[in-house]
Each structure stands twice: as C-alpha cells, then as structure tokens.
NUSEDO-374360 format. One record per residue (C-alpha): residue in three letters; residue number from 1; x negated, y negated, z negated. Coordinates in steps of 0.001 Angstrom, whole numbers, plus 500000, padded with zeros to 6 digits. Each point is the difference from the previous one (the first is absolute). Layout:
<pts>
{"ALA",NUM,{X,Y,Z}}
...
</pts>
This chain:
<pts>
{"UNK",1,{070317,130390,172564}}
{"UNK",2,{501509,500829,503807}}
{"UNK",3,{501665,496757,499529}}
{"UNK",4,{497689,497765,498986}}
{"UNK",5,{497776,501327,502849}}
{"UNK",6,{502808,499550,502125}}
{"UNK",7,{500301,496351,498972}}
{"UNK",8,{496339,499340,500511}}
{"UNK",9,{499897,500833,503563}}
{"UNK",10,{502585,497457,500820}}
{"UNK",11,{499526,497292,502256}}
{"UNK",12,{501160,497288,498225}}
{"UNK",13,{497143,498840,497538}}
{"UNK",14,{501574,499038,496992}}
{"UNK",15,{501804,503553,500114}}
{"UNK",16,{496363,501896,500419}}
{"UNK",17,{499159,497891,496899}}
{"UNK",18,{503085,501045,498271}}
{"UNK",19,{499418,503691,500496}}
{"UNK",20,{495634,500021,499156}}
{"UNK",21,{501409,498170,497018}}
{"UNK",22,{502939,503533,499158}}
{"UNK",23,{497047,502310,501310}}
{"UNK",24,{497655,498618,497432}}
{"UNK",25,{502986,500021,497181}}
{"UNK",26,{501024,503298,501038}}
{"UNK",27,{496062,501590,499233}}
{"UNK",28,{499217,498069,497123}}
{"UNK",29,{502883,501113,498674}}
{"UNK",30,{499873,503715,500938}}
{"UNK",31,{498705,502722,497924}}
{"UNK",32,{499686,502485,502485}}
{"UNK",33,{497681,501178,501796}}
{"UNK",34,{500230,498958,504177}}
{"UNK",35,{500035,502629,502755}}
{"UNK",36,{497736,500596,502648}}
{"UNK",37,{502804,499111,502418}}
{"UNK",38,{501231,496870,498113}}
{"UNK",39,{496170,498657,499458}}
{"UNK",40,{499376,500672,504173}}
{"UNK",41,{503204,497686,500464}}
{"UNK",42,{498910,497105,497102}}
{"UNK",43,{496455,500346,501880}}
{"UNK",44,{501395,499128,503465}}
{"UNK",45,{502329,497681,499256}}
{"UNK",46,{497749,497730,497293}}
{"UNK",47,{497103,500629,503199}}
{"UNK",48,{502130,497711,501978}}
{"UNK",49,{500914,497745,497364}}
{"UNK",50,{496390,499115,499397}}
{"UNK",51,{499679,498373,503604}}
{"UNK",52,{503250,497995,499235}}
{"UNK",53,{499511,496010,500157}}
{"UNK",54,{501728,499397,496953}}
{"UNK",55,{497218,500208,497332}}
{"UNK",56,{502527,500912,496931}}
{"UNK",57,{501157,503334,502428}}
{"UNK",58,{496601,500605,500314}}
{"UNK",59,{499435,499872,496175}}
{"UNK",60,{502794,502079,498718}}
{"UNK",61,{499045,502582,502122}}
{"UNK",62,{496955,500319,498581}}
{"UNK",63,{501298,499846,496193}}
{"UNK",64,{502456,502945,501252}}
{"UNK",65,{496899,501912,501449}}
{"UNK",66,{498291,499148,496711}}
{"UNK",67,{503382,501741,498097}}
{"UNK",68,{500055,502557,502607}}
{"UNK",69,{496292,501021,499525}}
{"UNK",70,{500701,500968,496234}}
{"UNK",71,{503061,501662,500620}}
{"UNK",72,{498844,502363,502932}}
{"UNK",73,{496756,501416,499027}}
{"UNK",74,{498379,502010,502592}}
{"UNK",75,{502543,499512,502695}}
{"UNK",76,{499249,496781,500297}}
{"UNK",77,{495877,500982,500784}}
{"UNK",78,{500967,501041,503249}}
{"UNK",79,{500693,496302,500858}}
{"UNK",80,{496513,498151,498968}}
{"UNK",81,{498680,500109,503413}}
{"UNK",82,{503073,498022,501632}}
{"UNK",83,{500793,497761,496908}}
{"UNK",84,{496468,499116,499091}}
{"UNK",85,{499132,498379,503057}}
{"UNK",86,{503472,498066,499756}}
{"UNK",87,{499701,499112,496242}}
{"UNK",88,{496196,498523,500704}}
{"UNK",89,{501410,497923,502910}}
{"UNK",90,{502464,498240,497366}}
{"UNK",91,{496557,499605,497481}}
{"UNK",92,{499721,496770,502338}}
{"UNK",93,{503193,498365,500128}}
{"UNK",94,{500420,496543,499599}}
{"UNK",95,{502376,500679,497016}}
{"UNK",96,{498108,500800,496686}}
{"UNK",97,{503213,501779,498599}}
{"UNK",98,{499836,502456,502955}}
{"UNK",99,{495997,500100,499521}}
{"UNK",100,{500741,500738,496274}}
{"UNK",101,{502717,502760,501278}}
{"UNK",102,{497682,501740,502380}}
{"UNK",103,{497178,500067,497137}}
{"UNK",104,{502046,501781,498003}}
{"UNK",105,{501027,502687,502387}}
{"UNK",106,{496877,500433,500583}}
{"UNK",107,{498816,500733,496587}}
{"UNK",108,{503053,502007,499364}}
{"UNK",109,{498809,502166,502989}}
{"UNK",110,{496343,500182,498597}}
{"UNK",111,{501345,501370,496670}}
</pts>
C-alpha cells in the first residue's frame, strides 16, 4: 500500500492516476484489516487527491476511501470530521462519475 501511496503523490498526473488506481486494487483486494497508522496516511494522502483537477484522481480516491471505510472499522471514525466536509465538496462536481463516487462514500460512512 506504501507504494501505491507513494505513486499517488507524484507530480506527474497520469502517475497519481496510476497509483489511486494500485491503492484502490490493493484494498479491494485485501482481506485484512487496516491500521490506525496506515488509515491516517490513506486519509491524508486521498484528502489531497480530492482537490486534484483531474476529475478521474478525484474519483478513485473516493472508491479507495469507499474500500478503505470497510476495511478499517473504527479507525477510520476518527477521520469523519476532515473527510466529510471534503467528500460533500466533490457531491457537486461537474463529473457525475465522481458525484456517483462521493455518494457512495458517503453512504458507506453512514452505515
């Protein structure tokens, strides 16, 4: 997961889309459950990735919040009050695939 973090913060946009795309594999593929310290990191990094331009970086990092949610329980409750505010902000984008994304965070959260 370090490295598809890694990868996400790049400059370059096509390589932050190639790395939301191996964060997302790497949770929907994972059976594990995420810790505290590795849900912090996915928090801040897919934070920044929601302000990106690019609407399909802004999309996969809400699908990989979406995996993350189900995979890290509680932990992840100690993020609402930064990612909620972030998440709603996308509930307006011009995009409907990214509205559609940030809907389904959202009700992911809620459950």
């Amino acid at each position: 997961m370090e490295e598809a973090l890694e990868l996400a913060r790049a400059k370059d946009a096509k390589e932050r889309m190639a790395g939301v795309e191996r964060l997302h594999q790497v949770l929907e593929a994972s059976r594990k459950s995420l810790s505290s310290t590795e849900v912090t990191s996915l928090v801040d990094c897919c934070l920044d990735l929601l302000k990106d331009s690019s609407f399909r970086v802004a999309q996969g990092a809400l699908q990989a919040l979406a995996s993350a949610a189900v995979l890290s329980g509680d932990h992840f409750k100690l993020h609402f009050n930064a990612l909620v505010p972030a998440v709603v902000d996308r509930l307006g984008d011009a995009k409907q695939p990214v509205r559609d994304a940030a809907r389904r965070l959202l009700l992911t959260l809620m459950e």
